[in-house]
DSSP file (Angstrom, degrees, kcal/mol; ACC not computed):
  #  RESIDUE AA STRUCTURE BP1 BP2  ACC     N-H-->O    O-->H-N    N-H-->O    O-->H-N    TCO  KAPPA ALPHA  PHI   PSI    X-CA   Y-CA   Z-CA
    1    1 A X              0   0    0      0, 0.0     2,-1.0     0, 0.0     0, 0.0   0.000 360.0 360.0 360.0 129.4   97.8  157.0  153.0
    2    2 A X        -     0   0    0      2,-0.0     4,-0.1     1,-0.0     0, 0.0  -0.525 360.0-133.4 -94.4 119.4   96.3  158.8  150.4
    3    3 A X    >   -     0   0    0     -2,-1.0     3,-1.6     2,-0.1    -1,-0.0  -0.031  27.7-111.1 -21.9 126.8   97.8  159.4  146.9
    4    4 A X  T 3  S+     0   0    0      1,-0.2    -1,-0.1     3,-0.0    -2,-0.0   0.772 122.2  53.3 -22.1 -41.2   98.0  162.8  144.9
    5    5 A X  T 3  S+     0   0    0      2,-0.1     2,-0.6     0, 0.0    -1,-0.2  -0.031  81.4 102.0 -92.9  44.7   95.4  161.0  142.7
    6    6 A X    <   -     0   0    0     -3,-1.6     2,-0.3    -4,-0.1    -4,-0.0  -0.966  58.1-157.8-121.4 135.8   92.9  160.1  145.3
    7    7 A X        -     0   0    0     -2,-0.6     2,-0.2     4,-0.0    -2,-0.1  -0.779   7.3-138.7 -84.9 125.1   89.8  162.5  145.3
    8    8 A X     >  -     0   0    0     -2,-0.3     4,-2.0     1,-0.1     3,-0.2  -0.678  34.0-102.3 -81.7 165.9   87.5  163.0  148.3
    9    9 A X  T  4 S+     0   0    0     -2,-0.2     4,-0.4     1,-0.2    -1,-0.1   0.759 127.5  48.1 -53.0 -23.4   83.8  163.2  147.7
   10   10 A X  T  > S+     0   0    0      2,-0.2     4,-3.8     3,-0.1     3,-0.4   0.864 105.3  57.6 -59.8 -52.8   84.1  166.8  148.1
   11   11 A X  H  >>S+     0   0    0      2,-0.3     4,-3.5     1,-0.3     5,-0.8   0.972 103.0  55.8 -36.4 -89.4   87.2  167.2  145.6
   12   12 A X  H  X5S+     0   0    0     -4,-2.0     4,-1.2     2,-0.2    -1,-0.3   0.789 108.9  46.7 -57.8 -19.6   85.3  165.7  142.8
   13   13 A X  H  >5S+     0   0    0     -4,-0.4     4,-1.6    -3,-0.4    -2,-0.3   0.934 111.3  52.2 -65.1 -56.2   82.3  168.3  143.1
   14   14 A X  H  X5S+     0   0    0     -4,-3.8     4,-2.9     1,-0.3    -2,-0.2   0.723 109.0  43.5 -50.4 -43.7   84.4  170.8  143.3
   15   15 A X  H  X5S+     0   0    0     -4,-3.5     4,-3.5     2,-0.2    -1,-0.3   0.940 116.9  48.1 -59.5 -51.6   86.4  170.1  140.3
   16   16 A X  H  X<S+     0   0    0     -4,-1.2     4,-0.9    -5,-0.8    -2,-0.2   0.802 116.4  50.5 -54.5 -21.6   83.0  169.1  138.0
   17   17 A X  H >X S+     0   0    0     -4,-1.6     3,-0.8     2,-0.2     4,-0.7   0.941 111.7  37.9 -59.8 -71.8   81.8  172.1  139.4
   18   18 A X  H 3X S+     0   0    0     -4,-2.9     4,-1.8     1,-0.2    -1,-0.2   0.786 116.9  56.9 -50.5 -35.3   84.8  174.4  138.5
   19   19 A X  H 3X S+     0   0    0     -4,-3.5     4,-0.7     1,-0.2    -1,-0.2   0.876 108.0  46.6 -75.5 -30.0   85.1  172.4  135.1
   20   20 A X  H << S+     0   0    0     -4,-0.9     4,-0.5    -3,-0.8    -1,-0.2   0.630 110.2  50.7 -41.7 -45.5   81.4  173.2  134.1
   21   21 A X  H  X S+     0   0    0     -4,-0.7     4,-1.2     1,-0.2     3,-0.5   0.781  94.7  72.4 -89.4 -16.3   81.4  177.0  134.9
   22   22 A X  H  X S+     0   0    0     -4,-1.8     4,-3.7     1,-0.2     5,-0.3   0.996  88.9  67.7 -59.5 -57.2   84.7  177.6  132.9
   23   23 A X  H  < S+     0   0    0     -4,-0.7    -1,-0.2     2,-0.2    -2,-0.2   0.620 109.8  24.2 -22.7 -54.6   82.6  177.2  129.9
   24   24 A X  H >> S+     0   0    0     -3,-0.5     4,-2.8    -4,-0.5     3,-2.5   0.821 120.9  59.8 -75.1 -55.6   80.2  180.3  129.9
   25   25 A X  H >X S+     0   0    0     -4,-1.2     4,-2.6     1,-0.2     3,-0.5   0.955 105.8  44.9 -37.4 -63.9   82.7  182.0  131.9
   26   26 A X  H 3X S+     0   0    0     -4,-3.7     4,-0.5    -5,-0.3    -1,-0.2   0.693 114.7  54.1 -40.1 -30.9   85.4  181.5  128.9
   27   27 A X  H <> S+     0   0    0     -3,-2.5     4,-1.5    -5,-0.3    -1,-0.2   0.762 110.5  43.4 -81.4 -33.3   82.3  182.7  126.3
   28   28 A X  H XX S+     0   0    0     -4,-2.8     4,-1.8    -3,-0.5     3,-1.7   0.997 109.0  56.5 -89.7 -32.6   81.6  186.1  128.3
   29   29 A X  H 3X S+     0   0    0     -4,-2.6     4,-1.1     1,-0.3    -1,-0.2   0.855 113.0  39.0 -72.2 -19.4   85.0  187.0  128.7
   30   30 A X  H 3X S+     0   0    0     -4,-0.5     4,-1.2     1,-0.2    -1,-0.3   0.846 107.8  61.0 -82.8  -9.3   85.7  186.8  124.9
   31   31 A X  H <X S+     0   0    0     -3,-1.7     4,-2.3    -4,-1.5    -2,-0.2   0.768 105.5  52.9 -77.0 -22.0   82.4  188.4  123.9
   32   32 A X  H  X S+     0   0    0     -4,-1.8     4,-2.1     2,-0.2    -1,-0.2   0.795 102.0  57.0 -75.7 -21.0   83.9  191.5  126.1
   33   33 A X  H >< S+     0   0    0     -4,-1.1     3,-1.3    -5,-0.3     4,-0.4   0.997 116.3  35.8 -70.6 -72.0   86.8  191.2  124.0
   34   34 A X  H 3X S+     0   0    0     -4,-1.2     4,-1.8     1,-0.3    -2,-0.2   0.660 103.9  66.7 -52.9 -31.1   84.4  191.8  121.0
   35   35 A X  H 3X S+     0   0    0     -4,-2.3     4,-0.9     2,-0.2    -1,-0.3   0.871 102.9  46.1 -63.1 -43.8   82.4  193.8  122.5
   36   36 A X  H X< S+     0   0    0     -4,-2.1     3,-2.3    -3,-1.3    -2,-0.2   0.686 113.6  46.7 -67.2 -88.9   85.2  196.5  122.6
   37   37 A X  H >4 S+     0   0    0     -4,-0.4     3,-0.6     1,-0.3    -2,-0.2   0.399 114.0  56.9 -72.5 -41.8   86.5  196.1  118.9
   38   38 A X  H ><  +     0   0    0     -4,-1.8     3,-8.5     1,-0.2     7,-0.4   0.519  61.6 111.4 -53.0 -27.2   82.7  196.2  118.1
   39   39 A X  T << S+     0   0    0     -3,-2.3    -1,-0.2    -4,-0.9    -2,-0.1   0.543  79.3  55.6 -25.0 -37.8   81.6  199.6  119.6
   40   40 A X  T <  S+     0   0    0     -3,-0.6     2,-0.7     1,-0.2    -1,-0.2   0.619 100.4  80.8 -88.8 -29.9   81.0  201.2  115.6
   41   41 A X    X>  +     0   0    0     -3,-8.5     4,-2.6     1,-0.1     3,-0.6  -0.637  50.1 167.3-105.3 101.5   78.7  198.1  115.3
   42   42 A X  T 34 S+     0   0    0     -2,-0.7     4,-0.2     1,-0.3    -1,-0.1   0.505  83.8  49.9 -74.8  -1.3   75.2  198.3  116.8
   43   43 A X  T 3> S+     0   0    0      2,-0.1     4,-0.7     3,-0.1    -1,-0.3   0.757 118.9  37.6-112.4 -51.3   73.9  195.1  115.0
   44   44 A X  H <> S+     0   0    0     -3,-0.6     4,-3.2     2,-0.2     5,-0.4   0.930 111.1  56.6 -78.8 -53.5   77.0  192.9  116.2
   45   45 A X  H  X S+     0   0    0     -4,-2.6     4,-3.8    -7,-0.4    -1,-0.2   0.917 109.4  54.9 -51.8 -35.4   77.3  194.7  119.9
   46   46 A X  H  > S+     0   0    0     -5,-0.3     4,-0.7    -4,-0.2    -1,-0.2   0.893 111.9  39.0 -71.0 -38.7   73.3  193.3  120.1
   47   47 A X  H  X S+     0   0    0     -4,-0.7     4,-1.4    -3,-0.4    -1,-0.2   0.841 115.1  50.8 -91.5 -38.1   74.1  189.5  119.2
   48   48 A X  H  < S+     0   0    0     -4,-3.2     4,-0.4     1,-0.2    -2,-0.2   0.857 110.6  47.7 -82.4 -23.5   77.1  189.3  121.3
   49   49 A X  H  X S+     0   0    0     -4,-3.8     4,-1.8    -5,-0.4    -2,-0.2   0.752 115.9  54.2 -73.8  -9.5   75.1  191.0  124.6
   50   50 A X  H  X S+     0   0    0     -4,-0.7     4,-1.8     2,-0.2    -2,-0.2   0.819 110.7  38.3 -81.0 -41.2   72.5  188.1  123.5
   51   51 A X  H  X S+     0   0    0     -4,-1.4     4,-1.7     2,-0.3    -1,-0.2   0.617 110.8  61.4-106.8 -16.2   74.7  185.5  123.6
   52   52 A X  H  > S+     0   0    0     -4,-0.4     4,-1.6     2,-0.2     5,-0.2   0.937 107.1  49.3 -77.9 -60.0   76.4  187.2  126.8
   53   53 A X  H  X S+     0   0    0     -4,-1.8     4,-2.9     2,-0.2    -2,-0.3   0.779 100.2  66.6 -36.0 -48.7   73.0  186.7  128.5
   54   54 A X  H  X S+     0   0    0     -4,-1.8     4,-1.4     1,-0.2     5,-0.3   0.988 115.4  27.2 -39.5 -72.2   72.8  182.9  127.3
   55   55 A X  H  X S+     0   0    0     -4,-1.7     4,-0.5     1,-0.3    -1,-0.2   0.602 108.0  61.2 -98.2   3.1   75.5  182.1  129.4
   56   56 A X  H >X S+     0   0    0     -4,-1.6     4,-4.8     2,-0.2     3,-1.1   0.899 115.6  48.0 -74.8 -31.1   75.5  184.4  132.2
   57   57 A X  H >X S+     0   0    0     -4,-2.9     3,-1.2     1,-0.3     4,-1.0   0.934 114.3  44.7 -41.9 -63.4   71.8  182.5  132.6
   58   58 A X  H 3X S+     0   0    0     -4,-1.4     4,-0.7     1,-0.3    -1,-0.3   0.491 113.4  49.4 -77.7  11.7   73.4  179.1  132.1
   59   59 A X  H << S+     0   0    0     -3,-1.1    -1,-0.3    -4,-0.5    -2,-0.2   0.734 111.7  51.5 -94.4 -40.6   76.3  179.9  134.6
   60   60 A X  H << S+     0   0    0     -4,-4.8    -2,-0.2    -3,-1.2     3,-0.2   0.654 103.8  55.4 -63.0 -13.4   73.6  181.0  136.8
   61   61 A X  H >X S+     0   0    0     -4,-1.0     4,-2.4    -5,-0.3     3,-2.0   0.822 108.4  49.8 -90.0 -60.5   71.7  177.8  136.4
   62   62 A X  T 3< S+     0   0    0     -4,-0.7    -1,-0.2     2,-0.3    -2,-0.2   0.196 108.9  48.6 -94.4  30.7   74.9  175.7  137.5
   63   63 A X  T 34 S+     0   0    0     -3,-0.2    -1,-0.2     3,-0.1     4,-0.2   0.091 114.6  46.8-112.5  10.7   75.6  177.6  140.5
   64   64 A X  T <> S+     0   0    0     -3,-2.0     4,-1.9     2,-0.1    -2,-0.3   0.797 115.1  44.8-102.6 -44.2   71.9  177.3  141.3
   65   65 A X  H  X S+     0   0    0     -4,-2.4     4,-4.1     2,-0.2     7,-0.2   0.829 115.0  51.3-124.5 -48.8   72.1  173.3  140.5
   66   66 A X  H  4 S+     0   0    0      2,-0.2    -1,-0.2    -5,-0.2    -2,-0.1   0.900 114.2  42.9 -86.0 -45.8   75.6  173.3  142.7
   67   67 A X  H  4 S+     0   0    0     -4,-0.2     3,-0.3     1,-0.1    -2,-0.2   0.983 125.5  35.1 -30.3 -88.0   73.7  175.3  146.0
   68   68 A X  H  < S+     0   0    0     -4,-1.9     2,-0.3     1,-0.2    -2,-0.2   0.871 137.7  14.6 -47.7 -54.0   70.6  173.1  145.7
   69   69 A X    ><  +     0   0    0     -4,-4.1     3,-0.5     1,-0.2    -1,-0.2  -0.767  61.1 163.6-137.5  71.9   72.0  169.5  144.5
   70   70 A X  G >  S+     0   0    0     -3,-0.3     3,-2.3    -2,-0.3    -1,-0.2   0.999  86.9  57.0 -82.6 -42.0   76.3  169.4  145.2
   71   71 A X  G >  S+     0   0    0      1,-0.2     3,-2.7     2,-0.2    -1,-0.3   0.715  84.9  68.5 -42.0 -32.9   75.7  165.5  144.8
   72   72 A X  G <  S+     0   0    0     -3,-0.5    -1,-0.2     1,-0.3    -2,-0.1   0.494 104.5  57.0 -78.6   2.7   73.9  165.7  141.1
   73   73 A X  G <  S+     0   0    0     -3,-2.3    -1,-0.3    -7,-0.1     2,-0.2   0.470  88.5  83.1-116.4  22.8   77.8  166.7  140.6
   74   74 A X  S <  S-     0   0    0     -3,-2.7     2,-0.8    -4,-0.1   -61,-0.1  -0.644  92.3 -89.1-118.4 137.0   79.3  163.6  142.1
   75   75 A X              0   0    0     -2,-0.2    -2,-0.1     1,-0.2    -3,-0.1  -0.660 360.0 360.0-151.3-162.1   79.6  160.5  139.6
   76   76 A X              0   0    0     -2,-0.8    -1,-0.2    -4,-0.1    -4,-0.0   0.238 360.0 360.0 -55.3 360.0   77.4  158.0  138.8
């Protein structure tokens, strides 16, 4: 019988998965936070949509990586 702490293989992608994407995810939603308070600053609004871009790219990159390769999320 399997334990609360027993993972399938599935289970353990999912999680690394989930645990990976929080990260950018976590970045844009405070840069929107800044992004209101910011409105007055065109200089600041510019750096924080830059930095918004970084990660919607790398968020896009590991839901590309998770599509193509769910093992390469399994581990070693």
């Amino acid at each position: 019988m399997a334990t609360t702490t027993d993972t399938t293989p599935w289970q353990e992608v999912v999680t690394k998965a989930v645990h990976d994407m929080r990260t950018p995810l976590s970045g844009m939603k405070t840069a929107i936070e800044v992004l209101r308070l910011a409105q007055g600053d065109p200089d600041k609004v510019s750096r924080v949509l830059s930095m918004m871009e970084r990660q919607a790219t790398e968020l896009s990159g590991l839901l590309e990586r998770l599509a193509k390769d769910p093992e390469s999320y399994r581990a070693p």
